[in-house]
N, C-alpha and C positions, 0 to 999 in steps of 0.2 A: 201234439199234446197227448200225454196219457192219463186218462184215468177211471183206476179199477175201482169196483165196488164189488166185495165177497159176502153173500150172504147166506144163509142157513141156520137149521137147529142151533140151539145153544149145545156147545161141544164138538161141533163139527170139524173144529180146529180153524176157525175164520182169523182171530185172533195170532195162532204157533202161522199157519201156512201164509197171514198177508206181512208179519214183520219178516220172516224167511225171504218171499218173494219182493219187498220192499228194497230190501238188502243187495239181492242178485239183479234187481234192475237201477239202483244207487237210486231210489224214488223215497220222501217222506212215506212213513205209515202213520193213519190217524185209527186208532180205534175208535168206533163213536160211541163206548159207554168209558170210558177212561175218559174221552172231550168231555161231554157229559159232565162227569164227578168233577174233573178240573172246573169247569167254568162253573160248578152251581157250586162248589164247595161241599161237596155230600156223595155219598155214596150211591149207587141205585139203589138200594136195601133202603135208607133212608129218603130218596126222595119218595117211593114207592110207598114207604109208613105214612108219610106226608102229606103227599099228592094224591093217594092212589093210584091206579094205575091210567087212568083218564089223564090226571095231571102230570105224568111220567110218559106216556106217550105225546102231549103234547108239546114238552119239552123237547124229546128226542127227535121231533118232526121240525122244528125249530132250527135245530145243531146240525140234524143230516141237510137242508138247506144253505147251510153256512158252509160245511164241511165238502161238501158235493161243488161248489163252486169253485176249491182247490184246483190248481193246474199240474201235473205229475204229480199223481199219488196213486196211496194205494190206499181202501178203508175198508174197513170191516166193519160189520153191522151188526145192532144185536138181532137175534134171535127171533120177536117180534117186528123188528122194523117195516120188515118188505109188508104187514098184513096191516098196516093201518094207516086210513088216509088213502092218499095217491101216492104214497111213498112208492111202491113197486115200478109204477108208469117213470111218475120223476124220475130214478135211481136209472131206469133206461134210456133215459132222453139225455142225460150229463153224464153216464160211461158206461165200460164195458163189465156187465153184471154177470156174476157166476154164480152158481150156486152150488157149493159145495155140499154134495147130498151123503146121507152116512144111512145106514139101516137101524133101525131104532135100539138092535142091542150094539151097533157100535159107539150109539152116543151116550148110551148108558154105559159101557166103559170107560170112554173118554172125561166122564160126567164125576166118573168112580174115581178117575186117578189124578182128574182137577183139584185142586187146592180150591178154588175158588165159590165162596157163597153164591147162590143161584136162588132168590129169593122165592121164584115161583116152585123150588122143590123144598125147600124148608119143612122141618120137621114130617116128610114123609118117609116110609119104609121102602125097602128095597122095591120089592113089589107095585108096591102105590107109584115109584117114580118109574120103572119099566112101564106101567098104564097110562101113565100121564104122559109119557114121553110118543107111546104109538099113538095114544088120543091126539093128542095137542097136536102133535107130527103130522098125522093126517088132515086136521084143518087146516095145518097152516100150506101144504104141500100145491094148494093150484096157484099161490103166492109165489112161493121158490121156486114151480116150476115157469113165472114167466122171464126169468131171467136168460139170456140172449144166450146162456154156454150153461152147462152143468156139468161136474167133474164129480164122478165118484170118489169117494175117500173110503180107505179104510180106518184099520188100527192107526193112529199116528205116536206111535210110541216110541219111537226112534229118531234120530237125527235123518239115519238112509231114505229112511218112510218119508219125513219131512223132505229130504231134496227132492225125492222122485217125485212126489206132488207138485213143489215148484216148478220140475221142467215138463210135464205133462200142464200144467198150465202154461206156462209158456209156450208150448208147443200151441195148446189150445187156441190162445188168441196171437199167435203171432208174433212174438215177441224174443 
C-alpha cells in the first residue's frame, strides 16, 4: 500500500507537485482543502468567516483523519495542518510525509502567480505578505520539519520544474 501525504507553506506547490505525482504513479490525489469545501459545501474563505479559525481547523482534523485512512494515494495538506493537534505524529504513523520546503521569497513568488485566494494574506501589501510569510514560516518550520523526507523546491513555474520534482521524489521514497 502506498500512501503519501505532502505538506508545507501555503505555495510550496503541495497541491501542482501531488496531482503531477498522482498521475505518474496512476494513484488517486485528494487535496484536503478541496475535500474540505466539497464535503462542508463552502469554501475555506467561508468556513474561516464562520468558524474561525478554531472551527476551521477542527474540521480539517476531522477530513485529514477520514482522508489519511485512504489506501494508494496521494494528499496534500494545507499549509497549517501539520501544526495543530497531533496532526504531524498521526500524518506519520499512516504514511510517508514530505515536506516540500521552498525559501520564503520562493513562496512569495509562487503565492504572486497563484490565482488562488489565501485568506490568511488578504488584504495585505506586498511587504506585509513577505513578513508574514518568513514570520508564520518560521513558526510553523519544527512542524514541517518532522516529516520523515524533505525535498527542496524551487521556482515551479514550468511543466520541466514540475517533472523534475516528481522524479526526485520518487527517487526520494522509492518509488
Amino acid at each position: 500500500m502506498t500512501r503519501i501525504i505532502l505538506i508545507g507553506y501555503m505555495g510550496a506547490g503541495k497541491t501542482t507537485v501531488g496531482k503531477a505525482l498522482s498521475q505518474a504513479l496512476g494513484l488517486p490525489f485528494y487535496d484536503l482543502d478541496w475535500y474540505i469545501e466539497e464535503r462542508h459545501r463552502r469554501t475555506i474563505a467561508q468556513i474561516f468567516a464562520e468558524k474561525g479559525e478554531k472551527g476551521f481547523r477542527d474540521i480539517e482534523r476531522n477530513i485529514l483523519h477520514e482522508v489519511a485512512e485512504f489506501e494508494d494515494v496521494v494528499i496534500s495538506c494545507g499549509g497549517g495542518t501539520p501544526c495543530f493537534f497531533d496532526n504531524m505524529e498521526y500524518m506519520n504513523r499512516q504514511a510517508q510525509t514530505v515536506y516540500l520546503k521552498a525559501s520564503p521569497d520562493i513562496l512569495f513568488r509562487h503565492l504572486k502567480m497563484g490565482k488562488v485566494e489565501r485568506p490568511l494574506l488578504k488584504d495585505k501589501t506586498e511587504d506585509e505578505m513577505k513578513q508574514y510569510i518568513r514570520d508564520s514560516l518560521s513558526t510553523r518550520e519544527p512542524f514541517y520539519s518532522q516529516a520523515r523526507y524533505t525535498l527542496d523546491v524551487t521556482l515551479l513555474d514550468n511543466y520541466d520544474k514540475i517533472k523534475d520534482t516528481v522524479r526526485m521524489l520518487r527517487e526520494l521514497l522509492n518509488l
